[in-house]
VEXDREN-2710 file (C-alpha; in Angstrom, 1 decimal):
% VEXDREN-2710
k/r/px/py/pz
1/UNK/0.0/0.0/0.0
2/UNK/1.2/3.5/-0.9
3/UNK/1.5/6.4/1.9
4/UNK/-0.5/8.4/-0.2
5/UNK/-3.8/9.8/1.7
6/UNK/-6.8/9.1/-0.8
7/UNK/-8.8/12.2/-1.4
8/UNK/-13.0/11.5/-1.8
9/UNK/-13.3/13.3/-5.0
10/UNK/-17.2/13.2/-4.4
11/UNK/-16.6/16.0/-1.2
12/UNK/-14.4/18.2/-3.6
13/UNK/-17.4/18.1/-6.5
14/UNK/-19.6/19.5/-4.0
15/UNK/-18.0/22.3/-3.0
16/UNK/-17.6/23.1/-6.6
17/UNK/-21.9/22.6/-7.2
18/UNK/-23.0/24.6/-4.7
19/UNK/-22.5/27.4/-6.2
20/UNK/-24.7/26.4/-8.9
21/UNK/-27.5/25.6/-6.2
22/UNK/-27.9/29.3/-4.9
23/UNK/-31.6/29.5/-5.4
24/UNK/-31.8/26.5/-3.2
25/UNK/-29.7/27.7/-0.3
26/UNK/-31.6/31.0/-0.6
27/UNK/-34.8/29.6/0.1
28/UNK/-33.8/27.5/2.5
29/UNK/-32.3/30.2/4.4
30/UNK/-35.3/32.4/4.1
31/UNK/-37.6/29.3/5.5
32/UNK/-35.2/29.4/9.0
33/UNK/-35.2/32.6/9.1
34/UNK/-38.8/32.7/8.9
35/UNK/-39.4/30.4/11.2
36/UNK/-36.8/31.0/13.8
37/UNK/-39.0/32.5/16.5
38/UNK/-41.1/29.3/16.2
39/UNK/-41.4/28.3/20.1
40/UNK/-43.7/25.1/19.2
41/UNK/-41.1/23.4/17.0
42/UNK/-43.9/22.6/14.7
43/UNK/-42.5/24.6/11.6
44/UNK/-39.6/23.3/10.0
45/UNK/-37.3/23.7/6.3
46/UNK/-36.7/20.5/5.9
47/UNK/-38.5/20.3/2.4
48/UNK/-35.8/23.6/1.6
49/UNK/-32.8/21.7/3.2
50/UNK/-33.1/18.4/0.9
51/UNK/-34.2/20.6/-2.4
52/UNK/-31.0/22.0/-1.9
53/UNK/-29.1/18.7/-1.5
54/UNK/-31.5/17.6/-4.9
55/UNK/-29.4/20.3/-6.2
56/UNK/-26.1/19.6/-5.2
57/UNK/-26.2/15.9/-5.7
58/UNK/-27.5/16.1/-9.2
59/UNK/-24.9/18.1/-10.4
60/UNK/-22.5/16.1/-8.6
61/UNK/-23.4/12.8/-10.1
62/UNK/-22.6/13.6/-13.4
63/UNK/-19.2/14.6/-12.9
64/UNK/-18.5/11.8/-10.6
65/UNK/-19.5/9.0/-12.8
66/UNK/-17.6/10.6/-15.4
67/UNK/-14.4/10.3/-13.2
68/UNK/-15.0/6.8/-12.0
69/UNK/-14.7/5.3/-15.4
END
């Protein structure tokens, strides 16, 4: 075995896709903002959180794949 550390290429593409997932951070920031007074715990973003996650992983996925082969 080498002493090289192995890098997850999959954590470096989606540092690189968020930025094309803005609209989906911004939402889901303005959901917790919206609801961070919310004392009953009832209201939540967690429809926001995984849109933006949709986002990220999509566009990670096809560059990934491309680099397994």
């Amino acid at each position: 075995m080498s002493d090289e550390e192995v890098s997850d290429p999959k954590a470096l593409l989606e540092e690189r896709s968020k930025a094309k997932c803005v609209y989906q951070w911004y939402e889901y920031q303005k959901c917790v903002k919206r609801i961070e007074d919310d004392e009953t715990g009832h209201k939540h973003c967690t429809g926001q959180y995984f849109d933006y996650w949709k986002c990220v992983d999509k566009s990670v996925a096809e560059k990934l794949f491309d680099s397994l082969k």
